[in-house]
PAZAPA-4460 file (N, C-alpha, C; in steps of 0.05 Angstrom, whole numbers, plus 32768, in hexadecimal, padded with zeros to 4 digits):
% residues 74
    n_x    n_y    n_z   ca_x   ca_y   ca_z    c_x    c_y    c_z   seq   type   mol
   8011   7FE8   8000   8000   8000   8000   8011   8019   8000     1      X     A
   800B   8030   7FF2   801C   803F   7FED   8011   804F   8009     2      X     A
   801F   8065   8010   8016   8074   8026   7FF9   808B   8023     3      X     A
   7FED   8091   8007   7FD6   809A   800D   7FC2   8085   800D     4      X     A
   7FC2   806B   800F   7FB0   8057   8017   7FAA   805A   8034     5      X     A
   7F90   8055   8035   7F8E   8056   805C   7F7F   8031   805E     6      X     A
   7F8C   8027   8074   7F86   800D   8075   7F68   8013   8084     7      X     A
   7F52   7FF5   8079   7F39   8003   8087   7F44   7FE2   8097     8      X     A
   7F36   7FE7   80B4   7F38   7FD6   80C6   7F1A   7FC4   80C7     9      X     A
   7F16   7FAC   80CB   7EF9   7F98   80C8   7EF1   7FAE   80E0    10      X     A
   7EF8   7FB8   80FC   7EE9   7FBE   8111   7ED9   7FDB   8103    11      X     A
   7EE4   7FE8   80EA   7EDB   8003   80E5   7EC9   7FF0   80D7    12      X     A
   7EC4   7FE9   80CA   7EAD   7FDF   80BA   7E94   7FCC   80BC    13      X     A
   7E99   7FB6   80D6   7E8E   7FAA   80E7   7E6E   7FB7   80E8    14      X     A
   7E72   7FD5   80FB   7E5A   7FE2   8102   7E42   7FE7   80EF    15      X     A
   7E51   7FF0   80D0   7E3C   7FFD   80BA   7E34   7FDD   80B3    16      X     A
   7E43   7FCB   80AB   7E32   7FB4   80A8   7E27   7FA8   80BB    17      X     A
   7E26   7FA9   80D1   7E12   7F99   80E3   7DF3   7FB6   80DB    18      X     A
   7DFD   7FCE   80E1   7DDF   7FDB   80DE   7DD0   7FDE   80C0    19      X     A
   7DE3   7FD3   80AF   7DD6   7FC9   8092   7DC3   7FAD   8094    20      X     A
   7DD9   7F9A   80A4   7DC5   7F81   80A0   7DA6   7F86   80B5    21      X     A
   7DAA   7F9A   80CA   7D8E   7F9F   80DC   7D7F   7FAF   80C5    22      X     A
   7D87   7FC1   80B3   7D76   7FCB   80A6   7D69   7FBD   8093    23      X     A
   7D7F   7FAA   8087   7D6D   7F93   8077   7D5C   7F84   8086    24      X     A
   7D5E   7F79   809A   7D4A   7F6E   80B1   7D3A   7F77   80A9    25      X     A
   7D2B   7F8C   80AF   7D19   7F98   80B1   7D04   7FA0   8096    26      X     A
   7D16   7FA9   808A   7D07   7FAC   806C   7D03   7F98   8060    27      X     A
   7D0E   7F76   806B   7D04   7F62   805B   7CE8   7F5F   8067    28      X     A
   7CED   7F63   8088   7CCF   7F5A   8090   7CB6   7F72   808E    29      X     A
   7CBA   7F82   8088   7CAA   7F95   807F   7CA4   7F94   8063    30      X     A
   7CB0   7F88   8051   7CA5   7F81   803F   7C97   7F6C   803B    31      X     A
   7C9E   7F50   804A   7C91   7F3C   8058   7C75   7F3D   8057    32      X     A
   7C70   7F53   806A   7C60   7F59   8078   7C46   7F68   805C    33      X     A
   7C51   7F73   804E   7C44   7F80   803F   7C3E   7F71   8029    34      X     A
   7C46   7F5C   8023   7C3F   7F40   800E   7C2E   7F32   8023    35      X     A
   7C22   7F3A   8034   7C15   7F21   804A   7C24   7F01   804A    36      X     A
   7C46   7F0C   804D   7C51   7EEA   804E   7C5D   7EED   806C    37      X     A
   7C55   7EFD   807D   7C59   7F05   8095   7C45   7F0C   80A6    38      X     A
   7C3D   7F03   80BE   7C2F   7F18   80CB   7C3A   7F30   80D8    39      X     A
   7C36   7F3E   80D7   7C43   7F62   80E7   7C46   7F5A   810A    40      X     A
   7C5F   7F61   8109   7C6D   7F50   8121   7C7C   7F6A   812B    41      X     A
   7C81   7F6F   8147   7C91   7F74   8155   7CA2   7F72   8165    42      X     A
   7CB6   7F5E   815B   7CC3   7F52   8178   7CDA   7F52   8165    43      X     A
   7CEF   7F53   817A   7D0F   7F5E   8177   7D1C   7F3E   815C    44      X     A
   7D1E   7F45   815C   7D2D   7F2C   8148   7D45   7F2D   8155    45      X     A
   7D51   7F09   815F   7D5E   7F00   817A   7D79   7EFF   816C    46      X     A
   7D84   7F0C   8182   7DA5   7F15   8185   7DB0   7F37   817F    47      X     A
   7D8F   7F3F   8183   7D9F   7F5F   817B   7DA2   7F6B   8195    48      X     A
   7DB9   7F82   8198   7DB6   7F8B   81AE   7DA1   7FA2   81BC    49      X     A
   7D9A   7FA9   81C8   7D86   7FBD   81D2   7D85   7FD8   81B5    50      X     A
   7DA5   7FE5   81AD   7DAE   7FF8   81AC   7D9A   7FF0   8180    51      X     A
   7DA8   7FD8   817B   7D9B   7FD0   8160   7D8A   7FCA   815F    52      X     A
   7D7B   7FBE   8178   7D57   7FB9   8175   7D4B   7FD9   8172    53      X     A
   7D58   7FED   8178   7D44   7FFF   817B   7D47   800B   815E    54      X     A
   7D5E   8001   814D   7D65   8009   812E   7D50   7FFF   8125    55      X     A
   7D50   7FE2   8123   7D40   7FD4   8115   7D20   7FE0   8117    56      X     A
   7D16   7FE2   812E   7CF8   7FED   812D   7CF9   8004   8124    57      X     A
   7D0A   801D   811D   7D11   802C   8112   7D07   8030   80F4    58      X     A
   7D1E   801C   80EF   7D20   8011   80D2   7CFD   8008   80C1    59      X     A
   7CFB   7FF7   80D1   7CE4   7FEB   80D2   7CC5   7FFB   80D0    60      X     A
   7CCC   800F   80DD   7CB6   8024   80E2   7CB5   802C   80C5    61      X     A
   7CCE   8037   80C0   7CCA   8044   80A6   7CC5   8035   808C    62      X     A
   7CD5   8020   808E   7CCA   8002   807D   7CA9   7FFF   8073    63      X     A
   7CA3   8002   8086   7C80   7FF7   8092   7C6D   8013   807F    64      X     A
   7C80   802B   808A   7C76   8043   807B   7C7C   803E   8058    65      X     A
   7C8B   8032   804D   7C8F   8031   8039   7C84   801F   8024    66      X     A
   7C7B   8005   8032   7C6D   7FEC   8022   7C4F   7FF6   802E    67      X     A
   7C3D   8009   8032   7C27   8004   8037   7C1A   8000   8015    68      X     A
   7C04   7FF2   801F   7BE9   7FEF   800E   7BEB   800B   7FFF    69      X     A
   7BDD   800B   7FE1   7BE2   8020   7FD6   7BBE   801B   7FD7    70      X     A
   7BBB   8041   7FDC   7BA4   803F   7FD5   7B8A   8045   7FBE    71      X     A
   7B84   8031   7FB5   7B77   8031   7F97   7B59   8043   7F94    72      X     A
   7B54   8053   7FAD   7B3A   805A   7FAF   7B3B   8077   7F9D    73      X     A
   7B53   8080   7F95   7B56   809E   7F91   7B4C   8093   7F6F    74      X     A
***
């Protein structure tokens, strides 16, 4: 590596992909949910910590806002 290379370390990168894969969590089951191949669920999906459960319902919230029913009445 020449010296304007900066080495990226796994611990710098670690963080953005764990809160990528919670955001995919979420938008899979919010879409799930919106194909009725899910029922609409609230419960932490097991092994996250307090700090990413509260991403995920986050995530999720806005997910939920995004796959609604479109409405055909207009």
């Amino acid at each position: 590596m020449s010296g304007s290379e900066s080495k990226v370390r796994i611990s710098d990168v670690i963080p953005n992909f764990i809160d990528s894969a919670v955001n995919f969590m979420a938008s899979t089951q919010a879409f799930r949910e919106y194909l009725h191949k899910s029922p609409r669920i609230d419960v932490t999906p097991s092994g996250l910590s307090d700090d990413k459960a509260r991403h995920y319902f986050e995530r999720l919230t806005y997910y939920r806002d995004i796959y609604r029913p479109v409405d055909r009445r207009r």
